[in-house]
N, C-alpha and C positions, 0 to 999 in steps of 0.2 A: 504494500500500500504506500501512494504517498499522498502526503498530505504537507499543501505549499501554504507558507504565511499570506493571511490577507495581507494585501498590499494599502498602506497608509497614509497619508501625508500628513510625514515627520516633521513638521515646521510645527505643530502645534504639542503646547506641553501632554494634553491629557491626552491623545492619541496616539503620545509618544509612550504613555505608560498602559494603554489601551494593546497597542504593538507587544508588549512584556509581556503581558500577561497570557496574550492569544498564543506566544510564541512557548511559551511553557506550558500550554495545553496541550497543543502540538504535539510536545518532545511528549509527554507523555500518552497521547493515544499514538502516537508512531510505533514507542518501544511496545505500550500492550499488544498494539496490530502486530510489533517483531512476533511474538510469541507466536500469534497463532498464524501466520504466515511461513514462519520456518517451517511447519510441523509440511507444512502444504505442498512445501519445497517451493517457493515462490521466494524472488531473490529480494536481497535487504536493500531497499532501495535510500536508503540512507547513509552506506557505506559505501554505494556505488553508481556513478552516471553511465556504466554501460560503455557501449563502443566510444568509439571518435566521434564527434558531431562533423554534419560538413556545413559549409556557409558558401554564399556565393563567390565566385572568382579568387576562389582559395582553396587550397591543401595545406596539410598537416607538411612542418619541414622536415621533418624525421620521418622517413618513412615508413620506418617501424612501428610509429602512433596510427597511420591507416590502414594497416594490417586485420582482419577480421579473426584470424588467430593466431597463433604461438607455441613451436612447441615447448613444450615442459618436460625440459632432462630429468626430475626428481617421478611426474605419473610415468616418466613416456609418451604423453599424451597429445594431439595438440588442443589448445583450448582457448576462449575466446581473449578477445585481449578486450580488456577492460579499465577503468582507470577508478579510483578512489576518491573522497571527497578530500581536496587538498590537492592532488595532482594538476599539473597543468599543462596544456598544449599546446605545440608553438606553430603557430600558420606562417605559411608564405604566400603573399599575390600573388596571382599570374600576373605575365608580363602584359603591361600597360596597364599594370592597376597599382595605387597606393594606399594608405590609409588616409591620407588628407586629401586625396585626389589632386598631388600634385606631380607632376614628371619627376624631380628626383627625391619625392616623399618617403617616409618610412613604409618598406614595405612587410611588415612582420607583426604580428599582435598574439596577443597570448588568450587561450578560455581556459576557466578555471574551473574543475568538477567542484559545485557549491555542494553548499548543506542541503538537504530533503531529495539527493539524487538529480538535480538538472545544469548545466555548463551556462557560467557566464563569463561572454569573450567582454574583452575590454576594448576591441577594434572591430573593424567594417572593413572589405577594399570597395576601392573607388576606381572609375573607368582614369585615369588621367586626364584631368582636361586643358586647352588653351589660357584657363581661368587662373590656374595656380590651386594653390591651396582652398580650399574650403574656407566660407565663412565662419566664422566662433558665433553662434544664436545661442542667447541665454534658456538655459533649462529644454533645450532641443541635441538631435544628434542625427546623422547619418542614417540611413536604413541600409545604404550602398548603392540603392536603385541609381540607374543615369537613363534618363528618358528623350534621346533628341535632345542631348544640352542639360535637360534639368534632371538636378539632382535632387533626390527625395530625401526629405529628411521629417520628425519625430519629436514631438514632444516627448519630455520624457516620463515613466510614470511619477501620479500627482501633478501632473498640469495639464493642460487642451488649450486648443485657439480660444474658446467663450468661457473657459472658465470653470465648465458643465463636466460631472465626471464622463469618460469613456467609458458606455458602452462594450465592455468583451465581446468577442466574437462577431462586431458588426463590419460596418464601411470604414470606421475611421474616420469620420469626415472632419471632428472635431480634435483628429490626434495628425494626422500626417497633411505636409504643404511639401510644395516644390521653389526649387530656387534654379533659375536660368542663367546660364553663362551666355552672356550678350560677350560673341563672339568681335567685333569688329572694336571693341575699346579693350577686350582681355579683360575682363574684370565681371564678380557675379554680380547679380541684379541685390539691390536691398531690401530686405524684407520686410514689409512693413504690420505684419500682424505681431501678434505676441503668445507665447506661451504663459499662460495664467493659471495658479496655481488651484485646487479642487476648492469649493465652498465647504466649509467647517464642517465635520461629520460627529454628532455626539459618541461618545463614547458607547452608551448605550445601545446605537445603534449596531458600531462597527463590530461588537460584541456578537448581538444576535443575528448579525450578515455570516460572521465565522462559524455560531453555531448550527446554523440553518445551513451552511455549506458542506461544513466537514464533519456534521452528522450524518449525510448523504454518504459521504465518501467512505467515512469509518464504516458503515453501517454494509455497504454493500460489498467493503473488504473483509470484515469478519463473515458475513453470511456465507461468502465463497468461501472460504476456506474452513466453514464447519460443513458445508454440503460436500466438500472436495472430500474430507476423512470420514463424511459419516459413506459416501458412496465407495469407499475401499473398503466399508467395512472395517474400519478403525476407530480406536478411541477419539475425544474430540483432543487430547493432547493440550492440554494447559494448563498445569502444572505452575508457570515461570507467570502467566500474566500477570495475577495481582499484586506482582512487589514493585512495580512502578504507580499505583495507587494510594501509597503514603496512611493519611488516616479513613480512608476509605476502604483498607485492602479487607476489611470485615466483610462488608456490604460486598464487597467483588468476591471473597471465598465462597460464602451464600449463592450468589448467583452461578461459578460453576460448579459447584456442588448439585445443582440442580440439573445443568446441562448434562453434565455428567450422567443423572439418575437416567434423564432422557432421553441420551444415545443408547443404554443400555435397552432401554424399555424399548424403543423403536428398534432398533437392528433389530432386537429377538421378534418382535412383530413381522419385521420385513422379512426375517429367515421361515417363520411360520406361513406368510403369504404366498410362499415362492414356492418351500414346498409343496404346500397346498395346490397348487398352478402343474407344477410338475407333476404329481398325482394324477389329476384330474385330466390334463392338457399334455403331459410329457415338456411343457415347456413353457416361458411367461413372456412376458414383455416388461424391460425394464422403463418404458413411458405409461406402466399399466396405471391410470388413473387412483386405481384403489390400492396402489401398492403402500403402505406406508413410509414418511418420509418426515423429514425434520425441518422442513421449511418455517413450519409454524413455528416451533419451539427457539429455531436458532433466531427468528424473526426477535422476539419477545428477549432473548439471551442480549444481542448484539444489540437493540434499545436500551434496555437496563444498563447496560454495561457504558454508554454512549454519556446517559444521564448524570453519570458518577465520574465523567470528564469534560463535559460543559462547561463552559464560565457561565457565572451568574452574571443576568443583565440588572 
């Protein structure tokens, strides 16, 4: 599972301390999710960003970093190459590209495997242009796009052109502008919008945008992964969760105590249905509607368990 910090804008004190608290929710429905994700064999996606990322008009400089495996003298094996949180990668442009989109610009930038498993690079390439370097726009950046002359560039998060949060997953309309290189003076065009920083979010709120988010997410990572071991026909394996729980680890023994009681009781129903099938049928369907199954139960486990890692709003 992962589960990524709401994103805030850190200019203001109580959102700053709003940010703390969400981020230490976090760490702890991560580590509970560790528990019952190992069991599942699902990888820790918090000690690990996985392959090499690619970006446009870029490779990895070592070529060793875009490798998809490796082998390994100690299994014999080959195996994926991967990078760790802390690790970092060093790109290089392709030719006619910079970071500052200038002819003899820096062409090399570095991403760094962050915290909750995802890469952040600290550069972009850029096509080179007649313009020179790139403008410096307050609280904007690069995307690397060059469109016919114009370069696209970004607010960054916590700002928009009107001021209005961005929208996820839409057009952008209020997060990306373009900036033209007026080719015949050499020079880019001036920007005349601004990037403006989000209107004040109560703490309150940003609280229950987090819980309403990554209850979703928790919720539907535990449920996989009790459906995943009760379908091998295994214990639900959770032993380790409740020690990241603190003064709650009561309330969370309780609860899988019960799960527990409930895989038991279910498999031997589901081993009792099957025979029964096979008896009657010589044979079952494991989509057989009446088969029984733990849906319900892990439903009611993975909420409970969710409640007792909320921030209070």
């Amino acid at each position: 599972m992962q589960l990524k910090q709401l994103e805030i804008d850190q200019h203001t004190p109580e959102n700053t301390d709003a940010a703390h608290a969400v981020h230490l929710a976090v760490q702890a429905a991560a580590k509970a999710a560790k528990a019952l994700n190992t069991k599942s064999g699902r990888a820790d996606s918090d000690s690990s960003c996985g392959g090499a990322p690619t970006y446009p008009n870029a490779k990895p400089k070592n070529f060793a970093d875009s490798r998809k495996t490796k082998y390994n003298k100690d299994t014999k094996k080959r195996e994926p190459v991967t990078f760790k949180v802390g690790d970092s990668i060093e790109f290089k442009c392709e030719s006619g590209f910079s970071v500052d989109g200038s002819k003899d610009g820096e062409t090399t930038f570095k991403t760094e495997c962050a915290k909750h498993g995802y890469y952040k690079p600290d550069g972009v390439c850029v096509k080179a242009s007649k313009c020179g370097a790139l403008p410096s726009i307050p609280h904007a950046t690069t995307t690397g796009k060059v469109v016919s002359g114009n370069v696209e560039f970004a607010c960054v998060q916590g700002y928009s052109l009107d001021g209005e949060k961005v929208v996820e997953g839409g057009m952008g309309k209020n997060r990306f502008f373009k900036i033209e290189c007026v080719e015949f003076s050499g020079e880019y065009e001036k920007f005349k919008g601004e990037c403006k920083p989000f209107a004040f979010v109560p703490t309150t709120e940003v609280v229950q945008m987090y819980n309403k988010v990554s209850e979703v997410l928790f919720i539907v990572s535990c449920k996989g992964s009790l459906k995943t071991q009760f379908g091998k026909g295994k214990k639900p394996g959770m032993d380790k969760v409740c020690s990241t729980f603190g003064d709650s680890a009561g309330d969370c023994s309780g609860l899988v105590s019960t799960i527990k009681s409930d895989f038991e009781s279910k498999l031997e129903a589901r081993k009792t249905h099957d025979d029964k099938m096979k008896k009657e049928k010589d044979w079952f369907e494991e989509k057989d509607p009446k088969r029984p199954n733990i849906d319900k139960e892990a439903t009611k486990f993975c909420t409970d368990l969710w409640k007792l890692l909320e921030l209070p709003s």
